[in-house]
C-alpha positions as CSV (number, residue, x, y, z in Angstrom):
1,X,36.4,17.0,-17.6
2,X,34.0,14.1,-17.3
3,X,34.5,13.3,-21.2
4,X,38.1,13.0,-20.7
5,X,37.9,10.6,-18.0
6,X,35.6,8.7,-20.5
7,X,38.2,8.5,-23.2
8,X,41.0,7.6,-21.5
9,X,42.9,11.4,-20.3
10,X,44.8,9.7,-17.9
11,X,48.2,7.9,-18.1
12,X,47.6,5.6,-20.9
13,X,44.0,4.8,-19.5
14,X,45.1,4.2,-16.3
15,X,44.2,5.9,-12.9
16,X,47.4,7.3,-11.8
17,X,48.7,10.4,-12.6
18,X,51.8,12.6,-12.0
19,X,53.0,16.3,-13.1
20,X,53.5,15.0,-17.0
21,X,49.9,13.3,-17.5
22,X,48.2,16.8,-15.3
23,X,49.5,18.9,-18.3
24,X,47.9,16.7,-20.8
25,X,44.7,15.4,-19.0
26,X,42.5,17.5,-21.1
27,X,44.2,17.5,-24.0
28,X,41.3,17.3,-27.2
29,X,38.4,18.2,-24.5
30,X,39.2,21.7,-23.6
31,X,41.6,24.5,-25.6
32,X,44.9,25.7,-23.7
33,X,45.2,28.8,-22.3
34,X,48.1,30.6,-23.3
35,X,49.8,33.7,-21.9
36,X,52.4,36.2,-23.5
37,X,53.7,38.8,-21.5
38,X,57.4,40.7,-21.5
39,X,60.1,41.7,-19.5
40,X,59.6,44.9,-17.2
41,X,59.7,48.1,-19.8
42,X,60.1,46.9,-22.5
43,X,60.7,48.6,-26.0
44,X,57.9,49.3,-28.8
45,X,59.7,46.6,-31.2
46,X,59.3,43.9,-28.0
47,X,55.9,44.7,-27.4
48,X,55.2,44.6,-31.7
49,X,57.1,41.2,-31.5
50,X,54.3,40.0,-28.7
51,X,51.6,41.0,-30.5
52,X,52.3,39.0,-33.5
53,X,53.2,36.0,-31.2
54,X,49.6,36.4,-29.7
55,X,48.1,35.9,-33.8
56,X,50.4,32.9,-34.3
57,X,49.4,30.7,-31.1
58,X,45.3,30.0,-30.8
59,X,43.6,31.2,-27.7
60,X,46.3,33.1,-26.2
61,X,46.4,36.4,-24.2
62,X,48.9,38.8,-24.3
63,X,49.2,41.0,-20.7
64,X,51.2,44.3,-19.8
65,X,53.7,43.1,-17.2
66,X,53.9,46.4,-15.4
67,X,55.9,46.3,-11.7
68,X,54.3,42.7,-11.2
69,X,56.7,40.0,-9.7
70,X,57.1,36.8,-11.7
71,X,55.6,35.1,-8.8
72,X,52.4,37.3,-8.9
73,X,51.7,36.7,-12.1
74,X,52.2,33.4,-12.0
75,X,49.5,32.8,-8.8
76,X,47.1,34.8,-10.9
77,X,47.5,32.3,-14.1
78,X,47.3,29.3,-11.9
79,X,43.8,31.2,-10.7
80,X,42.6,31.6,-14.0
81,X,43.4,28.2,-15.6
82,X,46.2,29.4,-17.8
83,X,48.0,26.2,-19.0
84,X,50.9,28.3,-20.7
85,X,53.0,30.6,-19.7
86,X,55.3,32.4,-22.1
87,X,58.0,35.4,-21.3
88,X,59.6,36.8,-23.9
89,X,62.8,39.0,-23.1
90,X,64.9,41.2,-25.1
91,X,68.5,42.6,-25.1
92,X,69.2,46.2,-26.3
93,X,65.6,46.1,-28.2
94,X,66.1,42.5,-30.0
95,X,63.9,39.9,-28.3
96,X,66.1,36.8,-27.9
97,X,64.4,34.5,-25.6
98,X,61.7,32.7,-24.7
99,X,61.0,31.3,-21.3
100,X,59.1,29.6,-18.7
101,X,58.2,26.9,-21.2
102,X,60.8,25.6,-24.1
103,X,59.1,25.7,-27.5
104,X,60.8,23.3,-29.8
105,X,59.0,21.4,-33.2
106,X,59.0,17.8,-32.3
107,X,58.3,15.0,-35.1
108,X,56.2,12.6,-34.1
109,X,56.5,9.2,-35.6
110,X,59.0,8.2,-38.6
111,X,60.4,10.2,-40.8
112,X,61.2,9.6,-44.6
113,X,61.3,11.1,-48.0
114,X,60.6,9.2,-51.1
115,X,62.5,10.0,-54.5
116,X,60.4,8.9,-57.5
117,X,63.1,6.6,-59.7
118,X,61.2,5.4,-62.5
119,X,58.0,5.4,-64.9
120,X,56.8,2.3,-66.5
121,X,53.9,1.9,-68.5
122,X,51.2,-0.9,-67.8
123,X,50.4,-2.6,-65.1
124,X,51.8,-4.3,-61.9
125,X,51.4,-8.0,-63.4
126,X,53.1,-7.6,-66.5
127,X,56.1,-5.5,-65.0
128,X,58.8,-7.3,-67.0
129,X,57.5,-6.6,-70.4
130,X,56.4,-2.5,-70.0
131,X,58.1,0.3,-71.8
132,X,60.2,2.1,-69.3
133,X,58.7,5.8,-69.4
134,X,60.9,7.8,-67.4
135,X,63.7,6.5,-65.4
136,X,65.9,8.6,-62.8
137,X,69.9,9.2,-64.0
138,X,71.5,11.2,-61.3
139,X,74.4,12.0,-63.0
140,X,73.2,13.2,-66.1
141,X,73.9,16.6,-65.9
142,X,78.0,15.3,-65.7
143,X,77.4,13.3,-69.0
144,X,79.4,13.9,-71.7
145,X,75.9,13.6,-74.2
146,X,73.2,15.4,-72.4
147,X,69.6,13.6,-72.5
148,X,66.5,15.6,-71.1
149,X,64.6,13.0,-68.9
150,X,65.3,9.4,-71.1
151,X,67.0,7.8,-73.9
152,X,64.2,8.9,-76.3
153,X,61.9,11.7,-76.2
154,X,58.6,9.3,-76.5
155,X,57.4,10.6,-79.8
156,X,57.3,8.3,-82.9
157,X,57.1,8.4,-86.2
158,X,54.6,6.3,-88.5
C-alpha cells in the first residue's frame, strides 16, 4: 500500500480519489482477488463450467453458494478483500450469464493491421533503381493469365 502511494496509485498522481480510482489503487502492487460462485442448486454442468472459469482467471476462488443471501456473501468478500465478484447463472442447465461485474475485452490504444505490398531488393537510398522482388496484385486470382506471386519467377538463365 505504501509502494503504491510512492508510484503514483492515485488519480493520475493526484490525492483525491473516488469509487473508479479505489478499484484501481493497487493495481501492479498487490494481485486481485477474485470470486466465482453460482446460482442456488445448481446443475453438475454449472458447477463443471465454474471450475474451469476458476483455471482461466489467476488467483481466484471458487465457493459453494449454498442457502446464503447475495447480500451475505457479499459482506463476507468485502471482509476478506475480495476485489471481484463473479455469479454465474444458468437456465435449464446452460450457464448464460455473468453478473455482478461485466467482463468485456477492451483494446487499449490504436488499432491497425498492416498488409505487406511489395519486396524490393537493396537498400532505402537507392529505391528507384532496385529490382522489384515481389509486389502485391489483389486481383490476380480474376486474371485471365494467372501469375504465382510476380511477373517472373526470379530464376535466370546464364
Amino acid at each position: 500500500p505504501e509502494r503504491a502511494a510512492v508510484i503514483g496509485g492515485f488519480s493520475g498522481g493526484a490525492n483525491t480519489l473516488n469509487s473508479q480510482d479505489d478499484e484501481y489503487r493497487y493495481a501492479g502492487v498487490e494481485d486481485p482477488k477474485i470470486m466465482i460462485t453460482t446460482s442456488r442448486e445448481p446443475s453438475a454442468r454449472l458447477k463443471m463450467f465454474v471450475k474451469e472459469l476458476r483455471l482461466i482467471f489467476p488467483n481466484s476462488q471458487r465457493m459453494n453458494r449454498g442457502g446464503y443471501e447475495m447480500s451475505q456473501l457479499i459482506h463476507a468478500c468485502r471482509a476478506n478483500d475480495v476485489t471481484d465478484f463473479i455469479v454465474v447463472h444458468e437456465h435449464r442447465g446452460i450457464p448464460d450469464s455473468l453478473s455482478g461485474k461485466e467482463i468485456e475485452l477492451s483494446e487499449i490504444g490504436p488499432r491497425f493491421q498492416m498488409k505487406l505490398y511489395e519486396i524490393k531488393l537493396g537498400t532505402l537510398e537507392a529505391l528507384d533503381a532496385a529490382d522489384t522482388e515481389w509486389a502485391l496484385r489483389p486481383y490476380m486470382n480474376t486474371s485471365s493469365k494467372r501469375r504465382f506471386l510476380s511477373n517472373d519467377d526470379g530464376w535466370t538463365e546464364e
